[in-house]
C-alpha positions as CSV (number, residue, x, y, z in Angstrom):
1,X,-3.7,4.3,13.0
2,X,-2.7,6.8,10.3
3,X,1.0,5.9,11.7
4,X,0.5,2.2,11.1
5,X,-0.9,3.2,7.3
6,X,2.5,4.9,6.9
7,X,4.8,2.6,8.3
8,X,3.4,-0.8,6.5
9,X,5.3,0.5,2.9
10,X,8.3,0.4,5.1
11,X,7.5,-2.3,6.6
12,X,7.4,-4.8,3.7
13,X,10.6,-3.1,2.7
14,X,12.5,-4.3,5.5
15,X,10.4,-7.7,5.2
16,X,12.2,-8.1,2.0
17,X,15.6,-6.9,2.8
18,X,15.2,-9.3,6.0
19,X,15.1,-12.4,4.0
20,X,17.3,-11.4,1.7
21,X,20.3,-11.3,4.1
22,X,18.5,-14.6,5.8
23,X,19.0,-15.9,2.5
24,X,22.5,-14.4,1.9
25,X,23.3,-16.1,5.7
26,X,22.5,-19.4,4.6
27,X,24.0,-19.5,1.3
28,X,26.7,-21.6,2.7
29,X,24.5,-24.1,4.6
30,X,24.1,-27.4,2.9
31,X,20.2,-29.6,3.6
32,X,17.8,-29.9,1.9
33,X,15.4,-28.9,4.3
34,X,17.8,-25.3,4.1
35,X,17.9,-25.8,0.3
36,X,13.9,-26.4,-0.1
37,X,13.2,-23.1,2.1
38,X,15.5,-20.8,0.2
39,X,13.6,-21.8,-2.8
40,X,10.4,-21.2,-1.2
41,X,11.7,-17.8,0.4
42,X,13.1,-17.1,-2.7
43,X,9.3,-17.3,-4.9
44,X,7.7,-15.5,-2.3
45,X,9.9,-12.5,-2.7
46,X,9.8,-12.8,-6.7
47,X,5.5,-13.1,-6.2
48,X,5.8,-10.0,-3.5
49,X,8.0,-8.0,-5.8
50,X,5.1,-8.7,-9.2
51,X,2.2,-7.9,-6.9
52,X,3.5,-4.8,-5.9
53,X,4.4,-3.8,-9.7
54,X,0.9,-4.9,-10.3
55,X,-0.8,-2.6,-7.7
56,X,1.3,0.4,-8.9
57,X,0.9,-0.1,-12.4
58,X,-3.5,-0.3,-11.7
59,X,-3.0,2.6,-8.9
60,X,-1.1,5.3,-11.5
61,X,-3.8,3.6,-14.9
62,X,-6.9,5.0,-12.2
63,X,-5.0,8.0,-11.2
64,X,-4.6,8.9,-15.3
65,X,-8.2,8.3,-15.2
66,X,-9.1,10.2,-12.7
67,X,-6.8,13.3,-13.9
68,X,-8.7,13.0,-17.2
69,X,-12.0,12.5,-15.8
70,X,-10.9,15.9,-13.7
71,X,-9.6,17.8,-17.0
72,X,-13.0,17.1,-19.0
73,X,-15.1,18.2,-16.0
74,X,-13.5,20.4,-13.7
75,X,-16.8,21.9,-12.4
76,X,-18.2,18.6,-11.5
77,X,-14.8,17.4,-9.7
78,X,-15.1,20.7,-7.8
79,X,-18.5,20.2,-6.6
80,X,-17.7,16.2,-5.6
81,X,-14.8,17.8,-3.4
82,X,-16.9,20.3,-2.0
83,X,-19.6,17.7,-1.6
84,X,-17.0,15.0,0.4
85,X,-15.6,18.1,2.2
86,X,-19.0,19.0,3.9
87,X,-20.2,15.8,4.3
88,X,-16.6,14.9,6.1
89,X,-16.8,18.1,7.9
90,X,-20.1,17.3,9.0
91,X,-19.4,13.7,10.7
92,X,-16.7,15.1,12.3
93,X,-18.2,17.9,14.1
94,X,-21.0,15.6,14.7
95,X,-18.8,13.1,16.4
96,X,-16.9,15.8,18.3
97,X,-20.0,17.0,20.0
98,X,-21.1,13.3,20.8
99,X,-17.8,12.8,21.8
100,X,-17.8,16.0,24.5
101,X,-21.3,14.9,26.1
């Protein structure tokens, strides 16, 4: 799973170049049916390309948050990562000794 998680960045990428050459192949193709999917094609990639400048713009605004959140209380962040360290540490243990009954 954590491979698909990696790969899906990727992925779109090559979604996007795919349809780009698609749309590069068909630049000489005349219809309207042709002409009306190139437009639509064409949208989708614009819309794509501002969502993902959307997401990274509000993923790096909470990451400044967070990094300031951090720098005013570094004693609390510690004991929240301790806290989600334990508490991950414990669910997996736990699930590894279910898993070897």
């Amino acid at each position: 799973m954590n491979k698909h998680k990696e790969s899906t960045p990727n992925d779109i990428g090559e979604l996007a170049e795919d349809a780009r050459a698609l749309m590069a192949a068909t630049a000489d193709v005349a219809g309207e049916k042709v002409t009306e999917a190139r437009k639509r094609l064409s949208a989708a990639l614009e819309r794509g390309k501002e969502m993902a400048g959307n997401v990274r713009d509000k993923a790096v605004k909470g990451a400044k948050v967070v990094h300031q959140k951090v720098q005013e209380n570094p004693y609390q962040a510690i004991a929240i990562g301790v806290g989600v360290g334990v508490l991950i540490g414990y669910f997996a243990a736990r699930r590894r000794s279910r898993d070897a009954d």
